[in-house]
KOLVEX-312554 format. One record per residue (C-alpha): residue number from 0; x, y, z. Coordinates in Angstrom, 2 decimals. Layout:
<nutis>
NUTI  nr       x       y       z
NUTI NUM       X       Y       Z
...
</nutis>
This chain:
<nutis>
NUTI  nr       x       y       z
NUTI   0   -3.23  -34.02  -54.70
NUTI   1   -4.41  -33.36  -58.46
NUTI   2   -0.86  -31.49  -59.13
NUTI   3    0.13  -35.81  -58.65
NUTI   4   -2.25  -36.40  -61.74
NUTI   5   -0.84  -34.46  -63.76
NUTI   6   -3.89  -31.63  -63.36
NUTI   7   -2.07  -28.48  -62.89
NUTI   8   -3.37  -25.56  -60.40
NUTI   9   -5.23  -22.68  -61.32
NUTI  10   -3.65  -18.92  -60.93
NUTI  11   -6.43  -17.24  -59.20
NUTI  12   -7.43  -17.10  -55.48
NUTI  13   -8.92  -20.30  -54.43
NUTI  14  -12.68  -19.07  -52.78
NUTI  15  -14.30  -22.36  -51.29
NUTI  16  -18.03  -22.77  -51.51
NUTI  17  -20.29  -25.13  -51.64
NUTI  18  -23.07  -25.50  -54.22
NUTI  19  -25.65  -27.26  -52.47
NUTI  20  -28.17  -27.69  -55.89
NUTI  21  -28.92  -26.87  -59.45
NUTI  22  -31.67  -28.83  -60.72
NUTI  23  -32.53  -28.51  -64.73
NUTI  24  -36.49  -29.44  -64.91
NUTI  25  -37.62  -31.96  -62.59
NUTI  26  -35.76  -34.71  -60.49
NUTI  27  -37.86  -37.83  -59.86
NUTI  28  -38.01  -38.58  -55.34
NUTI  29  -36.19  -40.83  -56.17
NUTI  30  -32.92  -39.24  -57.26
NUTI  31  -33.03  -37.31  -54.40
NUTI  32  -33.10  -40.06  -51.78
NUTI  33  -30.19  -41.38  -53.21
NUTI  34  -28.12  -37.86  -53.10
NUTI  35  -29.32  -37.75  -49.37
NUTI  36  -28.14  -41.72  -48.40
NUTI  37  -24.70  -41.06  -50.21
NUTI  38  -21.74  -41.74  -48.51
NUTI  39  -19.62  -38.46  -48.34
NUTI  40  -16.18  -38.40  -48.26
NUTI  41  -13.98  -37.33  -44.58
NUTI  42  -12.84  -33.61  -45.17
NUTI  43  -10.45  -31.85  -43.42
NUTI  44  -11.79  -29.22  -41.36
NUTI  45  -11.70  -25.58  -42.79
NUTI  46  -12.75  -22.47  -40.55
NUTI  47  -16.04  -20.81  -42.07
NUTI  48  -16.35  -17.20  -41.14
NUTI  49  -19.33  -15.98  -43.09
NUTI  50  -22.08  -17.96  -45.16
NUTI  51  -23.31  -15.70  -48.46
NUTI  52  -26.74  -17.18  -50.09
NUTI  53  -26.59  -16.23  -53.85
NUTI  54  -28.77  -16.17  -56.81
NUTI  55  -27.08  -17.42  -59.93
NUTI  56  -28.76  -16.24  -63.25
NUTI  57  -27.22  -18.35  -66.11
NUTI  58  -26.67  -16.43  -69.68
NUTI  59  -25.19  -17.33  -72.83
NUTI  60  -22.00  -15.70  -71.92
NUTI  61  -21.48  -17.68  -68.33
NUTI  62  -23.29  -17.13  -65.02
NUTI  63  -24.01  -14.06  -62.78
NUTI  64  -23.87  -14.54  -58.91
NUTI  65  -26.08  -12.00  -57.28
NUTI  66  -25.45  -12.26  -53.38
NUTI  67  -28.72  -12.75  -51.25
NUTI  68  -28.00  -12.64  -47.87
NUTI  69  -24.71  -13.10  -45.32
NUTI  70  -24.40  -14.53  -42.61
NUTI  71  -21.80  -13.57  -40.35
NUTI  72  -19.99  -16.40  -38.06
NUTI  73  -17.75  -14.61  -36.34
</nutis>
């Protein structure tokens, strides 16, 4: 759908994965509420065979993922 906007696609492997927070010093309750009350958009359905909990460490030079734990859903 972006290709339509005149965004073209990237070369490597697309990887989906959620980011479910980064917070930057603190968040007032109230932010929160309102990320939890949003309306999300309908998605299509995508099979999810493993979940992998990481760690990122942010540097200068761009972020480090250091997997935590996986989860297996198979």
């Amino acid at each position: 759908g972006l290709i339509n906007c005149g965004i073209s696609p990237e070369g490597r492997k697309f990887h989906p994965h959620v980011t479910l927070g980064r917070v930057k010093g603190r968040v007032d309750k109230g932010w929160w509420k309102g990320v939890l009350n949003a309306k999300l958009p309908r998605f299509p359905l995508i099979p999810v065979r493993e979940i992998i909990l990481y760690q990122s460490r942010l540097h200068p030079d761009g972020a480090e993922y250091i997997p935590l734990e996986r989860y297996n859903l198979e």
